[in-house]
OpenMM code with the backbone's topology and positions (N, CA, C; nanometers):
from openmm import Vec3, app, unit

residues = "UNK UNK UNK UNK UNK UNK UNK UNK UNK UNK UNK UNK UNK UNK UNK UNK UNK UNK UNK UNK UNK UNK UNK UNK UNK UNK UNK UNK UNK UNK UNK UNK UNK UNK UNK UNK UNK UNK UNK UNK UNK UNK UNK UNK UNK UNK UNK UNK UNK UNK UNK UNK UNK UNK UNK UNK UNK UNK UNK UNK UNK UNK UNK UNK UNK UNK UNK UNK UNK UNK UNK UNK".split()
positions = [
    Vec3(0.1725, 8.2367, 12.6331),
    Vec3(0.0602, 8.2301, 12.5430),
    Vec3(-0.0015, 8.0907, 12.5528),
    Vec3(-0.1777, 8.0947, 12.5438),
    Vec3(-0.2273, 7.9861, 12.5563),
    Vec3(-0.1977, 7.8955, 12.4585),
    Vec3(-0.1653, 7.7631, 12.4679),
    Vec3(-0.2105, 7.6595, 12.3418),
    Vec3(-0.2686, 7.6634, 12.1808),
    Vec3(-0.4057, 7.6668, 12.3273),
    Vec3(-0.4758, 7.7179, 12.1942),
    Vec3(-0.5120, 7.8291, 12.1352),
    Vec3(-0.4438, 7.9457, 12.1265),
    Vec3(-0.4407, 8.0393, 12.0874),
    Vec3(-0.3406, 8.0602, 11.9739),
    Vec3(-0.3918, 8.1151, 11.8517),
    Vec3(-0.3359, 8.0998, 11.7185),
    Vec3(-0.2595, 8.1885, 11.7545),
    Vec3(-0.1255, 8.2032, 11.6716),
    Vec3(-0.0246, 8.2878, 11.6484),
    Vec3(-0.0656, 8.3475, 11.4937),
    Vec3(-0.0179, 8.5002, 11.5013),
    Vec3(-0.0403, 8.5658, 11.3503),
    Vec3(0.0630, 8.6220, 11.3169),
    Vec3(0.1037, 8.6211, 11.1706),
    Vec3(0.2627, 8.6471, 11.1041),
    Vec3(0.2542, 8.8821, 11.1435),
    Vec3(0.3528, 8.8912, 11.2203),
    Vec3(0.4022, 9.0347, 11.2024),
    Vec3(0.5241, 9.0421, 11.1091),
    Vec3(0.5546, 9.1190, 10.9792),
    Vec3(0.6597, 9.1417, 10.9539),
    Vec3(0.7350, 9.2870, 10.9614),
    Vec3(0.8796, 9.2483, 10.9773),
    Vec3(0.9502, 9.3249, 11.0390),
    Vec3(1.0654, 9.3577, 10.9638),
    Vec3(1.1576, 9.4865, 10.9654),
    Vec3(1.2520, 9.4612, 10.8568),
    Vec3(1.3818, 9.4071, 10.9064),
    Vec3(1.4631, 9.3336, 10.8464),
    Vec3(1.5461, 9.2477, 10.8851),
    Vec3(1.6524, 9.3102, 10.9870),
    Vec3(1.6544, 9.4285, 10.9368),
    Vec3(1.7787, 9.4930, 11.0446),
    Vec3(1.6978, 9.5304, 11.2103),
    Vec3(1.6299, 9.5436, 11.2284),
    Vec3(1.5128, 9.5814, 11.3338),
    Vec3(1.4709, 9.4395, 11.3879),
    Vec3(1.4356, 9.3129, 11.2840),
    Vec3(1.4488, 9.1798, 11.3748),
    Vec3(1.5945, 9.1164, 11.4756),
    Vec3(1.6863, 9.1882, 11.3913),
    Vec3(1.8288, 9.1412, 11.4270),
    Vec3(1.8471, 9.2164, 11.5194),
    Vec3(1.8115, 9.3186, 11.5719),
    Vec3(1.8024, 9.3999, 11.6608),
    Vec3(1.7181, 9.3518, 11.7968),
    Vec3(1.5976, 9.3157, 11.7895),
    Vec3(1.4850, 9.2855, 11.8434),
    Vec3(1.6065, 9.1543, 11.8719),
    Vec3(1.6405, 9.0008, 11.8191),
    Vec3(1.7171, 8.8827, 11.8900),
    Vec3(1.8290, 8.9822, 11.9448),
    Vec3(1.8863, 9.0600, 11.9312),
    Vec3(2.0128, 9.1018, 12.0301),
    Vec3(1.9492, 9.1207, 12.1484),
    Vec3(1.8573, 9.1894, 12.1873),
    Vec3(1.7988, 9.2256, 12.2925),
    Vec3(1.7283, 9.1426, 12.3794),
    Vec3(1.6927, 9.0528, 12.2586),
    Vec3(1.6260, 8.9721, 12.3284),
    Vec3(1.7247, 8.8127, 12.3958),
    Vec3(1.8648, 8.8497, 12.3655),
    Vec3(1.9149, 8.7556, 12.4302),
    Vec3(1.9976, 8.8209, 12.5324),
    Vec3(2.0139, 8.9585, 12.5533),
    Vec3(2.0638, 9.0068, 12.6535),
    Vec3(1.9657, 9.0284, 12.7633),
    Vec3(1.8384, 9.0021, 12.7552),
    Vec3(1.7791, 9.0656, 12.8762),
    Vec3(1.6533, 8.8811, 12.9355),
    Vec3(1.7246, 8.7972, 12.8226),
    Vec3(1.7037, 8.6574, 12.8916),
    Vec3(1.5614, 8.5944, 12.8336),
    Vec3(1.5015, 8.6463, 12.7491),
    Vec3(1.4099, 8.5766, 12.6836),
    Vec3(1.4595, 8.5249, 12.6136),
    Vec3(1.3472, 8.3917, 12.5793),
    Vec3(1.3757, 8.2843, 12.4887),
    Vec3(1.4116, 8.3367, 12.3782),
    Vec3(1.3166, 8.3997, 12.2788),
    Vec3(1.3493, 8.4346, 12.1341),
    Vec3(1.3140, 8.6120, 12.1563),
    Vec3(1.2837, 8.6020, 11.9682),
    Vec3(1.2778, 8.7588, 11.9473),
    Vec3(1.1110, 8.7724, 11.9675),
    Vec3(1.0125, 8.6608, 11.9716),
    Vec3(0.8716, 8.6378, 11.9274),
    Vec3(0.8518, 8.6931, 12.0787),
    Vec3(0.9150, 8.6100, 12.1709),
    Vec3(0.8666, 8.6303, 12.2917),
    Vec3(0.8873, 8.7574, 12.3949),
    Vec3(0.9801, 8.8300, 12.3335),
    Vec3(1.0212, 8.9780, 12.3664),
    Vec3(0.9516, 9.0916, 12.3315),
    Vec3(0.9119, 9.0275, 12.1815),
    Vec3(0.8389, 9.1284, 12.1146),
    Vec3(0.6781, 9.1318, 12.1635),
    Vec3(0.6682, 8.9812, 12.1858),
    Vec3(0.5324, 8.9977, 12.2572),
    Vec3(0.4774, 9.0523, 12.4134),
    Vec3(0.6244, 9.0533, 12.4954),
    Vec3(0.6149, 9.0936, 12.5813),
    Vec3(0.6294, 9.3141, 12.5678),
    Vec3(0.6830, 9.3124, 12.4725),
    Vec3(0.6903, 9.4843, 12.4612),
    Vec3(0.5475, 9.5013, 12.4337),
    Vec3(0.4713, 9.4287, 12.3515),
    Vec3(0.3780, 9.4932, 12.2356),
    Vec3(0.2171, 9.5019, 12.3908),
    Vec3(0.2647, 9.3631, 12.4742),
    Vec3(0.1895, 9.3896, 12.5900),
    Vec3(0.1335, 9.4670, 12.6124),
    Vec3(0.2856, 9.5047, 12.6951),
    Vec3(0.3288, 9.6160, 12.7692),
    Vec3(0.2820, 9.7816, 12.7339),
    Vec3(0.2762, 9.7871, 12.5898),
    Vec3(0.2644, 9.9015, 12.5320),
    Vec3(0.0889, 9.9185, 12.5428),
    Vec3(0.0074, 9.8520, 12.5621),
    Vec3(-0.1148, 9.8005, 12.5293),
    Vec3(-0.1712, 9.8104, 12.6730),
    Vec3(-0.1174, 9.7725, 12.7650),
    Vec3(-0.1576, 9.7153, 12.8623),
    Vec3(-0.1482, 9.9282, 12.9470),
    Vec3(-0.0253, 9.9637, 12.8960),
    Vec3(-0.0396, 10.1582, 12.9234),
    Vec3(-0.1444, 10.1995, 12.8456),
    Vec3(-0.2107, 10.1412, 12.7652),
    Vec3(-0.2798, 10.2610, 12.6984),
    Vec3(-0.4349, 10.1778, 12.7783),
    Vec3(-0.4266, 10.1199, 12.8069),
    Vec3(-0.5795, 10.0932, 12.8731),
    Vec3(-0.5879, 10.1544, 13.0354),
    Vec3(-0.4582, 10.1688, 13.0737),
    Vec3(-0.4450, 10.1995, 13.2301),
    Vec3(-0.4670, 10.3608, 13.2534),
    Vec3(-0.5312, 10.4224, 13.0641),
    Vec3(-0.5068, 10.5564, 13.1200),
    Vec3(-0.6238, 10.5956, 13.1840),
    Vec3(-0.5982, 10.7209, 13.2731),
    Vec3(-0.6654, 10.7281, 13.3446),
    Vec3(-0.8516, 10.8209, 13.2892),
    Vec3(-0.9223, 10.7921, 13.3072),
    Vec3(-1.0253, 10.8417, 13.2863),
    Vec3(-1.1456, 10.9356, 13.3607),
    Vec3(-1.1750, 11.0121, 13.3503),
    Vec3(-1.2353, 11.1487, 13.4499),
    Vec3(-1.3773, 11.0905, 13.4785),
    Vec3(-1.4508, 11.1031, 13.5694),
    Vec3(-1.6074, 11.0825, 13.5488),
    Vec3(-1.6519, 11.2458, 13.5576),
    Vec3(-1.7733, 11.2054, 13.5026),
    Vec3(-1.8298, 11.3431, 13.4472),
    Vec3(-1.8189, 11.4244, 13.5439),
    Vec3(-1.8293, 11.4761, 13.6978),
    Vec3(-1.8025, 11.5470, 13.7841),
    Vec3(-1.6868, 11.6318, 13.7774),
    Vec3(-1.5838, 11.4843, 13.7651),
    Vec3(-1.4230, 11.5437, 13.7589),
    Vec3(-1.4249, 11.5955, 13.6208),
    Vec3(-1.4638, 11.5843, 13.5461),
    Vec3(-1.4407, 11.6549, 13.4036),
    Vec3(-1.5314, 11.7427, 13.4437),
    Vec3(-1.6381, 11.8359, 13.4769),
    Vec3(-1.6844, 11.9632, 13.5136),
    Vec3(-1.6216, 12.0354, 13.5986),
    Vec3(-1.5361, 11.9610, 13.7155),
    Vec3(-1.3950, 12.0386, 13.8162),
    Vec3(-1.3321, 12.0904, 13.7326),
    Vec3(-1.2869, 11.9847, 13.6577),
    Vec3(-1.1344, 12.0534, 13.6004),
    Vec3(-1.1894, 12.1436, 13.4765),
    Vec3(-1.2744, 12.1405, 13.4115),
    Vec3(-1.3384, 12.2414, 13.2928),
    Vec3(-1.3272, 12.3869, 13.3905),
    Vec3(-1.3806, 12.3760, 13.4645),
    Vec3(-1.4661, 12.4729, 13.5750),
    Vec3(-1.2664, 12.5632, 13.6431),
    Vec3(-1.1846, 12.4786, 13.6949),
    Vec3(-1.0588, 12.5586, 13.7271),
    Vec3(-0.9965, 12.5720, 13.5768),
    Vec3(-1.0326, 12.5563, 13.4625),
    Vec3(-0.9559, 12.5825, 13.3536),
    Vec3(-1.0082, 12.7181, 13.3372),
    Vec3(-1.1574, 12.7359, 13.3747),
    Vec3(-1.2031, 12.8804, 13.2998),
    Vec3(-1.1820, 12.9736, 13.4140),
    Vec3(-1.1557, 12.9469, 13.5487),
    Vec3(-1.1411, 13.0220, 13.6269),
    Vec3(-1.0381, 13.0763, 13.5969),
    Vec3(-0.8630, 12.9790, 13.5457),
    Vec3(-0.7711, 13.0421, 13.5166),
    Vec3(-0.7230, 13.1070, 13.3865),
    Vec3(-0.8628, 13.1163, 13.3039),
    Vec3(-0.8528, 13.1777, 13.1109),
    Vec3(-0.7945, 13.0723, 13.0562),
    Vec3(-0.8019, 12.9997, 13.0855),
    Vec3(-0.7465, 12.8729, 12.9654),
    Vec3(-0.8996, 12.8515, 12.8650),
    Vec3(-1.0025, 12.8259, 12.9430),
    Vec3(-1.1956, 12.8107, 12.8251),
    Vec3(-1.2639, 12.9211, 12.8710),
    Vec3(-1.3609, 12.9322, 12.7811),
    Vec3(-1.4168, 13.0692, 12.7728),
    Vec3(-1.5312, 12.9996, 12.8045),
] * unit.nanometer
topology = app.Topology()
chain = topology.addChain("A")
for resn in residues:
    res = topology.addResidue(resn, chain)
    for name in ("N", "CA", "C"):
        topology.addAtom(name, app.Element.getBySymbol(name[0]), res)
């Protein structure tokens, strides 16, 4: 994380933070901040990679859905 880039408070419940430092010292990150920031990424970084149709491919696949009775 940049410098200058503010940090903002997440809270968490204590048994689930204590959880989050176990893990996060078995798999070699510094703390629990930096694990968690690396999951919350990660989780973020899949939901932008999904994949998206352009209008063509979304009239293909509409088009073999009704061929096989799935749309009317």
């Amino acid at each position: 994380m940049k410098k200058e880039e503010k940090n903002k408070a997440v809270f968490l419940p204590a048994d689930l933070y204590a959880q989050i430092e176990r893990r996060a010292k078995v798999t070699n990150f510094g703390s629990a901040e930096e694990y968690v920031t690396f999951v919350l990424e990660e989780v973020l970084k899949e939901e932008d990679d999904e994949t998206v149709f352009s209008k063509e491919e979304e009239k293909e696949v509409k088009k073999r859905l009704r061929d096989l009775g799935y749309l009317e």
